[in-house]
Structures are given as structure tokens and as C-alpha cells.
C-alpha positions in Angstrom: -163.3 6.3 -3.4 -161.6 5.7 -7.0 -161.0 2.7 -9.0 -157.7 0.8 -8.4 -156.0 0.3 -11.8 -156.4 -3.7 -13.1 -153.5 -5.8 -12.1 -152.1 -6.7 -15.4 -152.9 -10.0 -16.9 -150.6 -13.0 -17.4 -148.2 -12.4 -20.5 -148.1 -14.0 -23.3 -146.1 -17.1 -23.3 -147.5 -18.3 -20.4 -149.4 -21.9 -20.7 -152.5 -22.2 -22.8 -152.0 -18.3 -23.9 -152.1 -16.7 -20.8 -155.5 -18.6 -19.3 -153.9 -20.4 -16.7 -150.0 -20.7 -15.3 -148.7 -23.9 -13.4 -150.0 -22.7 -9.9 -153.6 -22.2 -11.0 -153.3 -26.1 -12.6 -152.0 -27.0 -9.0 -154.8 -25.7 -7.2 -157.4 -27.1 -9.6 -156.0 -30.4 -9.6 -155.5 -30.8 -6.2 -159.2 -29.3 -5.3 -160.8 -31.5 -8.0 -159.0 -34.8 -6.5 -160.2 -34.0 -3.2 -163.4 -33.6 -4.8 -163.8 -36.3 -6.5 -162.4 -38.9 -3.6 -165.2 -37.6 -1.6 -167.8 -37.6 -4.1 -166.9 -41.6 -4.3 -166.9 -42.0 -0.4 -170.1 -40.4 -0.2 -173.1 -43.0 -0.5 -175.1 -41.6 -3.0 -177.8 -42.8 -5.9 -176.4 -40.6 -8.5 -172.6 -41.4 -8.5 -172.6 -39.5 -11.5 -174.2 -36.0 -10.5 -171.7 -36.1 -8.0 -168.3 -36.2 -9.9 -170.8 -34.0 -12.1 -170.3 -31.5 -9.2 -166.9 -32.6 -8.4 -165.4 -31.3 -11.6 -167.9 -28.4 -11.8 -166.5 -26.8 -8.5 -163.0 -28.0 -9.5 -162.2 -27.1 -13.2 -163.1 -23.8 -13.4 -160.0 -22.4 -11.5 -158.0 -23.3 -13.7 -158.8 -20.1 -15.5 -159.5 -18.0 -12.5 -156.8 -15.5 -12.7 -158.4 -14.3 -16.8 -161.9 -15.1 -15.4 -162.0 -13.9 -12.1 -165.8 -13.2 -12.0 -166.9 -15.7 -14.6 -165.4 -18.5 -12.4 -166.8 -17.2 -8.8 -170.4 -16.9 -10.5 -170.2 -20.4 -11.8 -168.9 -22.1 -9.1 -171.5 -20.6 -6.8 -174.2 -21.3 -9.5 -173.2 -25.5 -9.9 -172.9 -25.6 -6.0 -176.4 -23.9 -5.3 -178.2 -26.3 -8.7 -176.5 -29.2 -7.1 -178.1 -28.7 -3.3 -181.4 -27.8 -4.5 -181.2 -31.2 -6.9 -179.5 -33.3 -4.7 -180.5 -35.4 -1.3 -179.1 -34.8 1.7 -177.4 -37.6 2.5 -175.4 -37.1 -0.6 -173.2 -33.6 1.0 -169.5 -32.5 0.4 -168.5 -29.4 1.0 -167.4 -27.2 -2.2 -166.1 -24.4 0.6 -162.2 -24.7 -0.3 -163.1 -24.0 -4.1 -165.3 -21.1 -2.8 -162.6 -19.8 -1.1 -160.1 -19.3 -3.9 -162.2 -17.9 -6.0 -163.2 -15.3 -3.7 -159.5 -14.8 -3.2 -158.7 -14.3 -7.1 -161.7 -11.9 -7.0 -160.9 -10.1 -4.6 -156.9 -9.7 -6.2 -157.9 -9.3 -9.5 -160.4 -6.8 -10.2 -159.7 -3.3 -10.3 -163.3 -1.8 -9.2 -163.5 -2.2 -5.4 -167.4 -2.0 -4.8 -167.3 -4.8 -8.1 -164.9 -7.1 -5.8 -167.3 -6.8 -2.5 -170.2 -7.2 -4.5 -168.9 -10.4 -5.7 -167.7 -11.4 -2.2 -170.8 -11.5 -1.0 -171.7 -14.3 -4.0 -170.1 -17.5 -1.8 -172.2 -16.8 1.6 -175.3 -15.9 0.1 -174.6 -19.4 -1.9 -173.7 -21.0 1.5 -176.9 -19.7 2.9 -178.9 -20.6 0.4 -177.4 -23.9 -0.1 -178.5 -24.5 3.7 -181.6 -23.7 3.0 -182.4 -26.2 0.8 -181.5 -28.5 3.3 -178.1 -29.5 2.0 -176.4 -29.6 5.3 -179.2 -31.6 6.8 -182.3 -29.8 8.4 -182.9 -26.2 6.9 -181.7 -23.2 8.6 -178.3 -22.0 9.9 -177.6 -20.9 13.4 -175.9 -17.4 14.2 -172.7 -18.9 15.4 -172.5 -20.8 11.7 -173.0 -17.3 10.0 -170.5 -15.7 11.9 -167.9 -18.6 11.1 -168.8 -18.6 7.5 -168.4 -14.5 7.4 -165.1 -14.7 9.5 -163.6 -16.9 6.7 -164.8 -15.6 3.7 -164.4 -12.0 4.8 -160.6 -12.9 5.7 -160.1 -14.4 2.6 -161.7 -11.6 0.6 -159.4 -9.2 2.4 -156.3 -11.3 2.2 -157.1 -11.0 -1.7 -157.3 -7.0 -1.4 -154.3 -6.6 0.5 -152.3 -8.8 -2.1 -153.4 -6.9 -5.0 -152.4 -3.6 -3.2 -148.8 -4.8 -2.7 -148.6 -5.5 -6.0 -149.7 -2.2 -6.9 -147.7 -0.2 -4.6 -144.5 -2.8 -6.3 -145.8 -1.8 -9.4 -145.7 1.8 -9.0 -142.2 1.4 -6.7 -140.5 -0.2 -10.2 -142.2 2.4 -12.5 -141.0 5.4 -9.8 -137.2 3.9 -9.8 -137.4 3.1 -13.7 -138.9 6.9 -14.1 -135.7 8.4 -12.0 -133.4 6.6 -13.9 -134.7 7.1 -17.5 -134.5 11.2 -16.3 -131.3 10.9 -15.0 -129.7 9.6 -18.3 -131.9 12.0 -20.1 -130.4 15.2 -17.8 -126.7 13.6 -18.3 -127.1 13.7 -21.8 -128.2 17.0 -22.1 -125.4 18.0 -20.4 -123.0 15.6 -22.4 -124.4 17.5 -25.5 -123.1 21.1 -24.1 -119.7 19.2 -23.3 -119.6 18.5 -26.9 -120.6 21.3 -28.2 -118.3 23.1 -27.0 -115.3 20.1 -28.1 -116.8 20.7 -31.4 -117.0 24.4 -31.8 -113.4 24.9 -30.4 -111.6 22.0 -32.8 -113.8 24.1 -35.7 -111.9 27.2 -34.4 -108.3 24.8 -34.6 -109.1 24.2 -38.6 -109.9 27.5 -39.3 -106.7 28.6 -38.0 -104.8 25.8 -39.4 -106.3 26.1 -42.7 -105.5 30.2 -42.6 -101.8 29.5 -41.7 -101.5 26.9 -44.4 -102.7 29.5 -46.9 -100.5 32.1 -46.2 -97.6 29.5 -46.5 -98.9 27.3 -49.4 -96.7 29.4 -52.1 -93.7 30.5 -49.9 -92.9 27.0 -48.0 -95.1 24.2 -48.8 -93.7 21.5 -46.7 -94.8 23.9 -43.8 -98.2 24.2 -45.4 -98.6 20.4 -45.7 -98.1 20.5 -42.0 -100.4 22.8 -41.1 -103.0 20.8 -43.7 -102.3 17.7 -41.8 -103.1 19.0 -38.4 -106.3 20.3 -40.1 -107.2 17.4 -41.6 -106.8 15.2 -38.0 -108.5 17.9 -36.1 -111.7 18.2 -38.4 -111.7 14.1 -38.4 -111.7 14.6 -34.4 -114.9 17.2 -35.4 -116.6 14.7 -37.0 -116.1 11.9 -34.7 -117.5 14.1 -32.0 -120.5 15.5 -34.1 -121.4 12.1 -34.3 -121.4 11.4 -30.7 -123.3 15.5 -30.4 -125.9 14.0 -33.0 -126.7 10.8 -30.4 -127.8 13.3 -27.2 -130.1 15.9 -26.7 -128.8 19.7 -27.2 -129.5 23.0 -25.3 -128.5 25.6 -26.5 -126.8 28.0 -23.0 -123.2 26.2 -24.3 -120.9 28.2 -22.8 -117.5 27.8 -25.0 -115.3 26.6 -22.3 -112.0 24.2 -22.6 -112.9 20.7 -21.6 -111.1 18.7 -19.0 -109.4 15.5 -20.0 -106.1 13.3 -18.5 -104.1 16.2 -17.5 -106.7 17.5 -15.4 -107.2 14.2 -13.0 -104.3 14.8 -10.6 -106.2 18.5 -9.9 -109.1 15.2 -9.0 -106.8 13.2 -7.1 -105.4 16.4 -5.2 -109.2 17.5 -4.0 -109.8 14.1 -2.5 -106.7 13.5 -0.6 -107.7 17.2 1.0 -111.6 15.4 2.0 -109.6 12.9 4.0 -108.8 10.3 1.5 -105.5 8.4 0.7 -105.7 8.8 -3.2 -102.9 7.3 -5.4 -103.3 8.0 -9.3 -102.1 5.7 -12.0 -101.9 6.5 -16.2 -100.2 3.8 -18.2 -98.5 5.3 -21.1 -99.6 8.7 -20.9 -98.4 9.6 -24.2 -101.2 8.1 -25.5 -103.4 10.1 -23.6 -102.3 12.6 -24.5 -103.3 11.6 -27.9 -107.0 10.7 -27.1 -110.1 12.3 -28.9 -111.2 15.4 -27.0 -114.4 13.5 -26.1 -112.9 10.6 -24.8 -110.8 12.2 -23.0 -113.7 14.1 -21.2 -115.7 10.9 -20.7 -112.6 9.7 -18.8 -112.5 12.9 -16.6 -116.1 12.6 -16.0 -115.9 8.7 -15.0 -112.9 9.4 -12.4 -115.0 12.3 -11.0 -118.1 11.1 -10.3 -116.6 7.6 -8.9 -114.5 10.2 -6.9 -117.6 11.7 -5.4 -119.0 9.0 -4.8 -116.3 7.4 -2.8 -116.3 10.5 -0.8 -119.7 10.4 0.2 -120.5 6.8 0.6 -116.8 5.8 2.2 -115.7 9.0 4.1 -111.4 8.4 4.9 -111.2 4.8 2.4 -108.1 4.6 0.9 -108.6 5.0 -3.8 -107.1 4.1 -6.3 -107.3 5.6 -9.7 -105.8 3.5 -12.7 -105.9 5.0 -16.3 -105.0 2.3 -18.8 -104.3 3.9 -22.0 -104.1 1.0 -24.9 -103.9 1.0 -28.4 -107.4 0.7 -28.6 -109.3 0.7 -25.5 -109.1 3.2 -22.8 -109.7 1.2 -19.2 -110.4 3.3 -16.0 -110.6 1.6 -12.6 -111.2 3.2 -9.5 -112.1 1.1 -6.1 -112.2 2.2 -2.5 -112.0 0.6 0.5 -114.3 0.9 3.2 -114.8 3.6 5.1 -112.5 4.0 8.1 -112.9 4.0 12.0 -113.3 7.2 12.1 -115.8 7.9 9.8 -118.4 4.7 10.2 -121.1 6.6 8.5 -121.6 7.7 4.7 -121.6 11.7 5.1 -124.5 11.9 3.1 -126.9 9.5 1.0 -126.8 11.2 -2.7 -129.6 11.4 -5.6 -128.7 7.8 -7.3 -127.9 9.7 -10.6 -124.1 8.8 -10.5 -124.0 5.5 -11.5 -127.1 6.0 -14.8 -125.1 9.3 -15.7 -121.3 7.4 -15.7 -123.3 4.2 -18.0 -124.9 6.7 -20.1 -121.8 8.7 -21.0 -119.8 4.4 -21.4 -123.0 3.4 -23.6 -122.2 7.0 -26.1 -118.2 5.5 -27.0 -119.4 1.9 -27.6 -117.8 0.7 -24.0 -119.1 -1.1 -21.3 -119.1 0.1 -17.4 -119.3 -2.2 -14.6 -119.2 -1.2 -10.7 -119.7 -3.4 -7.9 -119.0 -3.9 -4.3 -115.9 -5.5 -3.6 -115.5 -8.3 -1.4 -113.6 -6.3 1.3 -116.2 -4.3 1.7 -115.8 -1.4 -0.4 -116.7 0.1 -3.9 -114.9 -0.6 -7.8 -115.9 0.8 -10.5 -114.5 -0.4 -14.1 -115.3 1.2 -17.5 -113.8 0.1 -21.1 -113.8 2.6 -23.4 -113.3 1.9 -27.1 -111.1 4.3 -29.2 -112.2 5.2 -32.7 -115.9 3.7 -31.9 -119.2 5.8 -32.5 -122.9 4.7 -32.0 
């Protein structure tokens, strides 16, 4: 059987440095008072060795979670020196500190046989502590061993099986946190290919520009100077993209195609009234999309798509609505569903859980923000802010 890996120790930050948290100050406390009251109840002719005892079994815990072993071993150790130096009429029972330390040990190391082995530590102390004639006359009956296994046993497990959640939440949070991280990673590859292929065909626009302004520049300048201009804007819009290709991973099977942008999203609108879907498309002052940077103009197409797809296949027949807001400065696209009709109760099918880190990873590139949530009314909105003229 292999090793567990160690539960991680408290961070940094915590009180004293990491060696102990409020909870473990709790315990100890509250063990050591109960301790010490009895120690002072207890008729006894060495008042001292017995709060002696009292804090030995007591303070130790406070630094059981960074000392796991070190703290079992030591209160095991002052409970066995204490019955083999003290009478019998001076007993109290250091069982509930013995306890949660076999309970830390059992949760905090990593090696399994290490954690039995250490398990064992409290009854062989029990035992041997009766021995000496602590709990009165030497010896312990059968029925005594099997309560003392029963609890210390449970307790040893109850550790395990804590520590094993933990693991398993652990490695749950690494899983999802993996998936995600490969998601944006797969959606910026294929952002860079979209981009690519933005900035290789605005490279073919200024080369032509540029050849047509040469061929007028002696005959007609004021024609040249226009071509010149729509050179210089496009090879600005080259740059600003090359910016944006430098910020992603590349492959290189780009494939040279025209981009979709605004013009394309009632092609969008048109496939998802045919799934079943009641789809009403809005662009404010579409003149100015008509203006936006190839890329952002993409990244808009892209956002309505996959919110699109996902309303199709987690709200089969709700009712969307797609706003475009195109501002001076800030693209804004909203698009919320409803929830899914009578007729169609179920979600047809449960996706990957790429959309949503794909649509924030293509927001994060422009500088904007993205924000979807589930509406009140039960179904789905999705917001994005996309800043014009912004590169990261």
C-alpha cells in the first residue's frame, strides 16, 4: 500500500507562525481547565505534581496539528511517569487529551503504517498506566480492553477518514483548477489562429493600398493621400492586433480565412430561432460597428456564439435576447435566456464546462471584464465590456 501525500501544514499568517490556529487553543484550554479543576478536587499530597500533570497532558495540543507525533509521544510519556510516581488515590483521567492526539495523528501524517504505529501509543500507555496500579488494584479486565480499543480505534479512524476527505477535496480543486487552466490555454491557441489570420489579411489591405497609392502619387495625389490614409489606419489595426497575437500561444495550421464580426450575428440569431428558440437581436448604432477593430469584432462574434450555445443546450425553447451596445469606447454585449420551457424540462445535453473560461479568456485579451450569472427568474445572463483601443 503507498504513502498518502502529507496534508499541507497551516500557512503562514496563521497565529504564532503556523504552530497553532484558534481551534487548537480551544481544545487546549478547555482540556487543561478540566484538568486542572480535577487535579484540585482530587485529595492529594503533592498538589503540585498534579497541576504538574495537569498542564503536561494539556499544553501540548496546542501545537498538535505541526507536531502531530511529538505531542502524542509526550503526552503518553507525562501520563505513564505520572502513574508510576504517583499514589493511587491521587487519579484523573488524561483519556480526552489521549484522544485528540490520536485523532491529529491519525489526520496528519502522511505514512499510514507510521499513523497505526502511533495509535497503538495511548492503549499500550492505558495499559501500562493500569498496571502500575493507577486505577486502583493492577490489572485490567477484558471488557475494559475492549472499551478502551473501541474508543481509541474509532477515534484513530475518524482521524483517517478526515484526512482522506481532505485529500480527495484536494485533488477535486486541483482536477477542476487543471481543466480550467487547459481550457483557457486550448482557447487561446485558437484565438492566436483567429488572429493570425486578422493580421495576415489587413497586411494583404496595405500592400494593396500602398501599390495603388504608388501608381497614383504623380498623376492624382489627393487620390494617393487616400489610399495612404486607409494604409496607414489598416496597418495601425495590424499592430493593434499583433499585439493581442503576441499575448496567446501560436500554431502554426492558420488557415487564411475571413473572420466573422457584427454582420455575421443575425446568421447566429437565425440558427437558434431554427433549434426552437425565440431569438430577438439588438445593435445600438451599428455604424460604429461597423467601424470596430477586426479583433474586436471577432471577440464579439465569439461571445454571442458560445452564450448562444450554451443557451441551447442548458435551456432547450427559452426565449434570448442578444443586445450589442456599440459606444464610443466600450463595446457591451448582453445575452440572457429564460428558462427552459414546458416542453423541454431537461438541458439536452450537459457540455464540457470550457464555455464560460474560453468567453473570460478571450474578455481578459481586450482589457474588459465578463460577468454571467443566473438570473433571478430562473434563467442565464451573460454580460461582457469590451474596451475599444485597449491592449494587454
Amino acid at each position: 500500500m503507498t504513502s498518502a501525500p502529507p496534508v499541507p501544514r497551516p500557512a503562514r499568517g496563521t497565529l504564532w507562525r503556523g504552530w497553532t490556529t484558534p481551534l487548537d487553543l480551544a481544545i487546549a484550554g478547555g482540556i487543561g481547565v478540566w484538568a486542572i479543576l480535577e487535579a484540585l478536587l482530587v485529595p492529594s499530597d503533592s498538589p503540585i505534581a498534579q497541576l504538574a500533570f495537569a498542564v503536561a497532558i494539556s499544553a501540548p495540543l496546542i501545537v498538535r496539528r505541526r507536531l502531530p507525533e511529538v505531542v502524542l509521544l509526550v503526552v503518553a510519556a507525562a501520563f505513564v511517569a505520572h502513574a508510576a510516581t504517583a499514589g493511587a488515590d491521587a487519579t484523573f483521567n488524561p483519556f480526552p487529551s489521549l484522544l485528540v492526539a490520536t485523532f491529529t495523528v491519525a489526520e496528519r501524517v502522511a505514512r499510514w503504517w507510521l499513523a497505526a504505529l502511533l495509535g497503538v501509543v495511548p492503549i499500550a500507555a492505558m495499559l501500562g498506566a493500569e498496571e502500575l496500579g493507577y486505577f486502583g488494584s493492577p490489572g485490567i479486565e477484558a471488557a475494559g480492553v475492549v472499551f478502551l480499543l473501541f474508543f481509541v480505534g474509532g477515534t484513530w479512524a475518524a482521524g483517517r477518514i478526515v484526512r482522506l476527505r481532505s485529500l480527495s477535496a484536494q485533488t477535486s480543486a486541483a482536477g477542476a483548477a487543471q481543466r480550467a487552466a487547459e481550457a483557457a490555454a486550448s482557447e487561446r491557441r485558437r484565438i492566436a489562429r483567429e488572429l493570425h489570420d486578422i493580421v495576415a489579411h489587413s497586411l494583404s489591405i496595405v500592400a494593396l493600398q500602398a501599390a495603388a497609392a504608388e501608381r497614383f502619387v504623380d498623376r492624382d495625389p489627393a487620390r494617393a493621400r487616400v489610399h495612404l490614409d486607409h494604409t496607414r489606419r489598416t496597418a495601425q489595426s495590424a499592430l493593434d492586433e499583433m499585439r493581442h497575437l503576441l499575448e496567446v500561444l501560436r500554431e502554426d495550421d492558420a488557415t487564411y480565412e475571413p473572420q466573422p464580426g457584427l454582420s455575421a450575428l443575425p446568421d447566429l440569431v437565425a440558427e437558434t430561432e431554427a433549434a426552437g428558440h425565440p431569438c430577438r437581436l439588438t445593435i445600438t448604432h451599428p455604424e460604429r460597428g461597423d467601424e470596430l477593430p477586426d479583433g474586436a469584432a471577432l471577440t464579439v462574434y465569439r461571445l454571442v456564439q458560445e452564450a448562444l450555445t450554451n443557451a441551447r443546450r442548458h435551456a432547450p425553447g427559452a426565449a434570448v435576447d442578444v443586445v450589442v451596445d456599440c459606444g464610443d469606447r466600450l463595446v457591451e454585449v448582453t445575452v440572457s435566456n429564460g428558462p427552459p420551457t414546458s416542453a423541454h424540462a431537461r438541458p439536452l445535453t450537459t457540455g464540457s464546462g470550457n464555455g464560460l473560461p474560453g468567453m473570460r479568456e478571450r474578455v481578459r485579451l481586450y482589457g474588459g471584464l465578463l460577468d454571467a450569472q443566473a438570473t433571478p427568474e430562473g434563467g442565464w445572463r451573460v454580460h461582457a465590456t469590451l474596451p475599444l483601443g485597449v491592449t494587454r
